[in-house]
C-alpha positions as CSV (number, residue, x, y, z in Angstrom):
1,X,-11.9,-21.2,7.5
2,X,-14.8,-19.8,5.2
3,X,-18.5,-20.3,6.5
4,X,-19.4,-23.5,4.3
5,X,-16.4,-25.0,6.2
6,X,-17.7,-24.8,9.2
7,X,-21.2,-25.7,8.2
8,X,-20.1,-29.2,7.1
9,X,-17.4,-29.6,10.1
10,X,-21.2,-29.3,12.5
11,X,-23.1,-31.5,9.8
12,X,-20.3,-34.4,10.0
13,X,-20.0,-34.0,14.3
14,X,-24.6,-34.1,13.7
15,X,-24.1,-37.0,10.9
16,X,-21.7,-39.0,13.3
17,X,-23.7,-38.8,16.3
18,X,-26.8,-39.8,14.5
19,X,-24.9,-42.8,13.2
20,X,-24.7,-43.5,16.9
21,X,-28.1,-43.0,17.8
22,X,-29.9,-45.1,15.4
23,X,-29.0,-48.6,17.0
24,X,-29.8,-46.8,20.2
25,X,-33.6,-45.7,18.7
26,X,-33.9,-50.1,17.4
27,X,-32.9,-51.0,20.8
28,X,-35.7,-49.1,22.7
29,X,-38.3,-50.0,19.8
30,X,-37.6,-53.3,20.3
31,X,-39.0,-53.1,23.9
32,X,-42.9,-52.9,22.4
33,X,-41.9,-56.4,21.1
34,X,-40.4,-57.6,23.5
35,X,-36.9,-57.6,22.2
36,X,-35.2,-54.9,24.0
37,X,-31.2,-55.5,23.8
38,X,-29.6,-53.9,26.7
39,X,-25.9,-55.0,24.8
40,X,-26.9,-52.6,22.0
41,X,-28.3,-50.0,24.0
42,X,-25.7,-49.9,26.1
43,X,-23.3,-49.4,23.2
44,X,-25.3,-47.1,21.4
45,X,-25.4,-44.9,24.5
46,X,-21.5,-45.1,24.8
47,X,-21.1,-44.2,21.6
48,X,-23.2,-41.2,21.3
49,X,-21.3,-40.1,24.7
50,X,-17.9,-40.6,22.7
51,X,-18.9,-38.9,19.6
52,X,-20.1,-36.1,21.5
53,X,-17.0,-35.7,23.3
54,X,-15.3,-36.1,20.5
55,X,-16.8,-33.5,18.4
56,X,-16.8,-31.1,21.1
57,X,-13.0,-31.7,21.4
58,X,-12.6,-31.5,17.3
59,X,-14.9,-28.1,17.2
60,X,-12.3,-26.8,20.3
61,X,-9.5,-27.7,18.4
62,X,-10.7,-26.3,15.4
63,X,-11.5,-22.7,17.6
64,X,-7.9,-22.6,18.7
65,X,-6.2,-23.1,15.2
66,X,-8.5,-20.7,13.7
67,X,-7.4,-18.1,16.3
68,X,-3.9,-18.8,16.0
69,X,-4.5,-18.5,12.7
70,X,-6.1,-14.7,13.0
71,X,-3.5,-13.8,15.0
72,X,-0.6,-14.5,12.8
73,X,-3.0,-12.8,9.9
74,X,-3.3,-10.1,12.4
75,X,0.4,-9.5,13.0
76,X,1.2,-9.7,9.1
77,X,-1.9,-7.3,8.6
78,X,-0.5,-3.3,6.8
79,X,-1.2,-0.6,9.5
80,X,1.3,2.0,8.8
81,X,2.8,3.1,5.3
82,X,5.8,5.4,5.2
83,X,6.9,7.5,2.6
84,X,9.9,8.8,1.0
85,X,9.7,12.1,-0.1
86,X,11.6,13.2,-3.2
87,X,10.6,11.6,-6.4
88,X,7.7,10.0,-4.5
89,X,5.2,13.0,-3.2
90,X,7.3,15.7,-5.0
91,X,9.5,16.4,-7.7
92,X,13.2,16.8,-7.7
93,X,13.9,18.3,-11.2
94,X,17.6,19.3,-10.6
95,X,18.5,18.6,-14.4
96,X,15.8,20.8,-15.6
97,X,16.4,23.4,-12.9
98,X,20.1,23.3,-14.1
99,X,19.4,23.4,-17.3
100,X,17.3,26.7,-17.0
101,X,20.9,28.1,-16.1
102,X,21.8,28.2,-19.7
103,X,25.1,26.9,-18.8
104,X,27.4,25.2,-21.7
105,X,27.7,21.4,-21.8
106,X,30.9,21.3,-20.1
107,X,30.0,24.4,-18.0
108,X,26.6,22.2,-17.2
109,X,28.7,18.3,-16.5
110,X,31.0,20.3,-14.5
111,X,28.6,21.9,-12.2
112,X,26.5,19.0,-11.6
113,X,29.5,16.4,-10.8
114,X,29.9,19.5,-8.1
115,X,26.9,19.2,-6.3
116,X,23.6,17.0,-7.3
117,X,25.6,14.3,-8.5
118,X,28.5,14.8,-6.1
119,X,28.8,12.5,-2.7
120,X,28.6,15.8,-0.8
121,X,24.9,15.9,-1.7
122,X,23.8,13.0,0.2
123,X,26.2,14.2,3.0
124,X,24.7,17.6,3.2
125,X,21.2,15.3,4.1
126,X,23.2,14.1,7.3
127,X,22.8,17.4,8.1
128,X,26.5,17.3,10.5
129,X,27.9,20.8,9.4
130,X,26.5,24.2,8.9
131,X,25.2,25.1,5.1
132,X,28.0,27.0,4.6
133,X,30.6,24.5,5.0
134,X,28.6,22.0,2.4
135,X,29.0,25.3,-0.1
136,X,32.6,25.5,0.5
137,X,33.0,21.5,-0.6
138,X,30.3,21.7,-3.3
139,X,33.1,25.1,-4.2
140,X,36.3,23.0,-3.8
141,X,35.0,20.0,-6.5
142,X,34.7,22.9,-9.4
143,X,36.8,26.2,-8.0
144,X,36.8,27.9,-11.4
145,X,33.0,27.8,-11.1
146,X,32.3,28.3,-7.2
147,X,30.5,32.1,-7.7
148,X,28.0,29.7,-10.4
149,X,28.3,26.8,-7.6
150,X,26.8,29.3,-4.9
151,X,23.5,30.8,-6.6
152,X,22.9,27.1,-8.3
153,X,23.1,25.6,-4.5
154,X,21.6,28.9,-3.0
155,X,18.4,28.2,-5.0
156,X,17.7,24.6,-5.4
157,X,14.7,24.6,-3.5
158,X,12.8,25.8,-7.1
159,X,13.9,21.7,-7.5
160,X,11.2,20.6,-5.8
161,X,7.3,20.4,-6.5
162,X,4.9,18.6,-4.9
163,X,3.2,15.8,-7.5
164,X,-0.6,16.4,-8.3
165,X,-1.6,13.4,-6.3
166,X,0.6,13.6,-2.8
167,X,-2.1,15.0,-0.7
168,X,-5.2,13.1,-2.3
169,X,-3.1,10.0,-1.6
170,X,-2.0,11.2,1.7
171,X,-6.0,12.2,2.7
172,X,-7.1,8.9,1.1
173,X,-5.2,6.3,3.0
174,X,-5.3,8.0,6.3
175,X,-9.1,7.9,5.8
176,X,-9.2,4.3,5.1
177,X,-7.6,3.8,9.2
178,X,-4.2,4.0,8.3
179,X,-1.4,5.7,10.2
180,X,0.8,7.4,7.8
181,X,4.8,8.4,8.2
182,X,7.7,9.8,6.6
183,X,11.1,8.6,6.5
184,X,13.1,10.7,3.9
185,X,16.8,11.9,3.7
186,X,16.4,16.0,3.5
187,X,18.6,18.6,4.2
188,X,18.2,21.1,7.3
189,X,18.5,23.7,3.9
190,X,16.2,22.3,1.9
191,X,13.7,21.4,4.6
192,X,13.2,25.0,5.6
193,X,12.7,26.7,2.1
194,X,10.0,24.1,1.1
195,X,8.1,22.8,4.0
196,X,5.6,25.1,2.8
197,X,5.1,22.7,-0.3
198,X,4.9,20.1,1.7
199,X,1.3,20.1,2.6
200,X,1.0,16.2,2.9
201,X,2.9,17.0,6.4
202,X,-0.7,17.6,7.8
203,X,-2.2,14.0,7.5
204,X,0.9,12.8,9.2
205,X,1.3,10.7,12.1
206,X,5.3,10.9,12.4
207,X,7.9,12.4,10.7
208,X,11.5,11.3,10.8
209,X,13.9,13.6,8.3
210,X,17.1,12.8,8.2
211,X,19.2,16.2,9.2
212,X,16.9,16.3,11.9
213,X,18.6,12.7,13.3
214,X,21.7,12.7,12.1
215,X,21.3,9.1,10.1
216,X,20.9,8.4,6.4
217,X,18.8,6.2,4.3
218,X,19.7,3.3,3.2
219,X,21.9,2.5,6.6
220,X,20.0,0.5,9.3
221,X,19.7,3.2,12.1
222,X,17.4,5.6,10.3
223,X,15.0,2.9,10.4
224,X,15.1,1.6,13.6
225,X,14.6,5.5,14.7
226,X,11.1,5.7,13.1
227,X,10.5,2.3,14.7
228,X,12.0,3.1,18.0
229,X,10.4,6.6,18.2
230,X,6.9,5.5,17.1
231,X,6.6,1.9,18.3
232,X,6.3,0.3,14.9
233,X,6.4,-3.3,14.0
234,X,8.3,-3.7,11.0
235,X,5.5,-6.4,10.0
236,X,3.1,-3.8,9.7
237,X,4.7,-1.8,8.1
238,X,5.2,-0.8,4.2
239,X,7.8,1.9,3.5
240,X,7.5,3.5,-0.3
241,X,10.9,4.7,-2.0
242,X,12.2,5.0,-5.3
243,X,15.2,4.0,-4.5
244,X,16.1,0.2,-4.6
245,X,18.6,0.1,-1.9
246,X,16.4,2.3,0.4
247,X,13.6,-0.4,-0.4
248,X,16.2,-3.4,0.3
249,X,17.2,-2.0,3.3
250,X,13.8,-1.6,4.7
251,X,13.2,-5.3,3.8
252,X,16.2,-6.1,5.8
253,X,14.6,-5.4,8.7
254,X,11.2,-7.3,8.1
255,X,9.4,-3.7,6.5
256,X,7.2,-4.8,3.4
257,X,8.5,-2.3,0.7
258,X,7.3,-0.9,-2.4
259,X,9.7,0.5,-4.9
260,X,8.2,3.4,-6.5
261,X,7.9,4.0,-10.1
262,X,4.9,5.6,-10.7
263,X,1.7,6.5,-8.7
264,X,-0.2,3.8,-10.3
265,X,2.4,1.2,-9.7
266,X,2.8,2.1,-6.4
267,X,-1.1,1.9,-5.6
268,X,-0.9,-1.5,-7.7
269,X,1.9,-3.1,-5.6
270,X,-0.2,-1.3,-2.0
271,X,-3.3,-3.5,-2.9
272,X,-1.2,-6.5,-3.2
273,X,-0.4,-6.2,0.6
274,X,-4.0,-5.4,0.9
275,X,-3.3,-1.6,1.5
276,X,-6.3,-0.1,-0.6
């Protein structure tokens, strides 16, 4: 309730027991003349008694809805803000980076159906088997091109680069009182031959990768880790991915989500759940 609000709740409780009061003030200047009524007194007195008890009990009532009130605010209120990784504090330019190659088209479709674009990618995130035996199935999806398939997969860490803006944004929000996680699917590979890009790691409060736990975004269990490890509440939480089913999933689990597009869409849609 703003301010005014509860300037005119005390005016009508003061308006109301001077209502009360007045035949109270006629009764007793009626005793110069003579006149005194005790009936009116009497009542006058009452009702000042009653409208005092009952504006105490409305400004009471009024105490306990307005705390119940910051409380749920309270429990809906952004403290944490987790973020993806790739495509959201870096870059993961596999199609330029292949393209460098100066493969042929076919050469090029063929490659990439073997290994960025292939279900063994995501896998290789899981992080269940040695590098070498995600090679050896990247290999088996385009044989006639495994020696290619090997130095492509050897050297995709040149794939990522962090965005202008990750650490600013990092520095900035854990400066505003924010506690600040990630929750990204990365391979064990991957991880090692660019964590030292990954500068934003420093403002971090908790970092949940997902070779490192076996589990993969967008199933349930990745997120309950970071909850589980961290004690989060998903209410106060808003998870940042550019994936829609990453995002959807969060949701799922009452996490406020933001589906990154761009930096200044994502600050955009932050401010709408009063992150600024």
């Amino acid at each position: 309730m703003k301010k005014w609000k509860r300037f005119a709740a005390l005016a009508a409780v003061i308006f109301l027991a001077a209502v009360f009061c007045l035949p109270m003030v006629f009764a007793l200047a009626g005793i110069r003349t003579g006149e005194f009524y005790q009936g009116l007194f009497l009542a006058s007195l009452y009702g000042v008694l009653f409208a005092a008890v009952m504006g105490y009990a409305i400004w009471m009532i009024y105490r306990l809805l307005n705390k119940k009130g910051r409380e749920k605010e309270g429990d809906n209120v952004i403290k944490n803000v987790i973020f993806d990784v790739g495509r959201v504090l870096v870059a993961f330019n596999w199609e330029e980076y292949l393209r460098d190659y100066g493969f042929s088209e076919e050469k090029y479709q063929k490659i990439a159906e073997a290994t960025f674009l292939s279900s063994v990618w995501p896998e290789r995130d899981r992080g269940l088997y040695e590098e070498e035996e995600y090679i050896r199935r990247f290999a088996a999806l385009a044989p006639e091109y495994e020696e290619d398939i090997r130095k492509v997969v050897r050297e995709s860490t040149k794939t990522i680069q962090p965005y202008s803006y990750a650490e600013t944004w990092a520095a900035y929000l854990k400066e505003q009182g924010y506690r600040l996680y990630i929750l990204s699917n990365y391979s064990d590979y991957m991880l090692k031959g660019t964590i030292d890009k990954l500068t934003f790691l420093k403002y971090m409060d908790g970092i949940v990768f997902s070779c490192e736990v076996k589990e993969l975004k967008p199933e349930p269990a990745i997120y309950q880790v970071l909850m589980e490890k961290y004690g989060l509440k998903p209410q106060e939480c808003v998870f940042i991915d550019d994936m829609e089913e990453n995002c959807a999933s969060a949701e799922k689990l009452g996490i406020h989500a933001v589906c990154f597009r761009d930096f200044k869409q994502a600050a955009k849609d932050l401010e709408k759940l009063g992150v600024k």
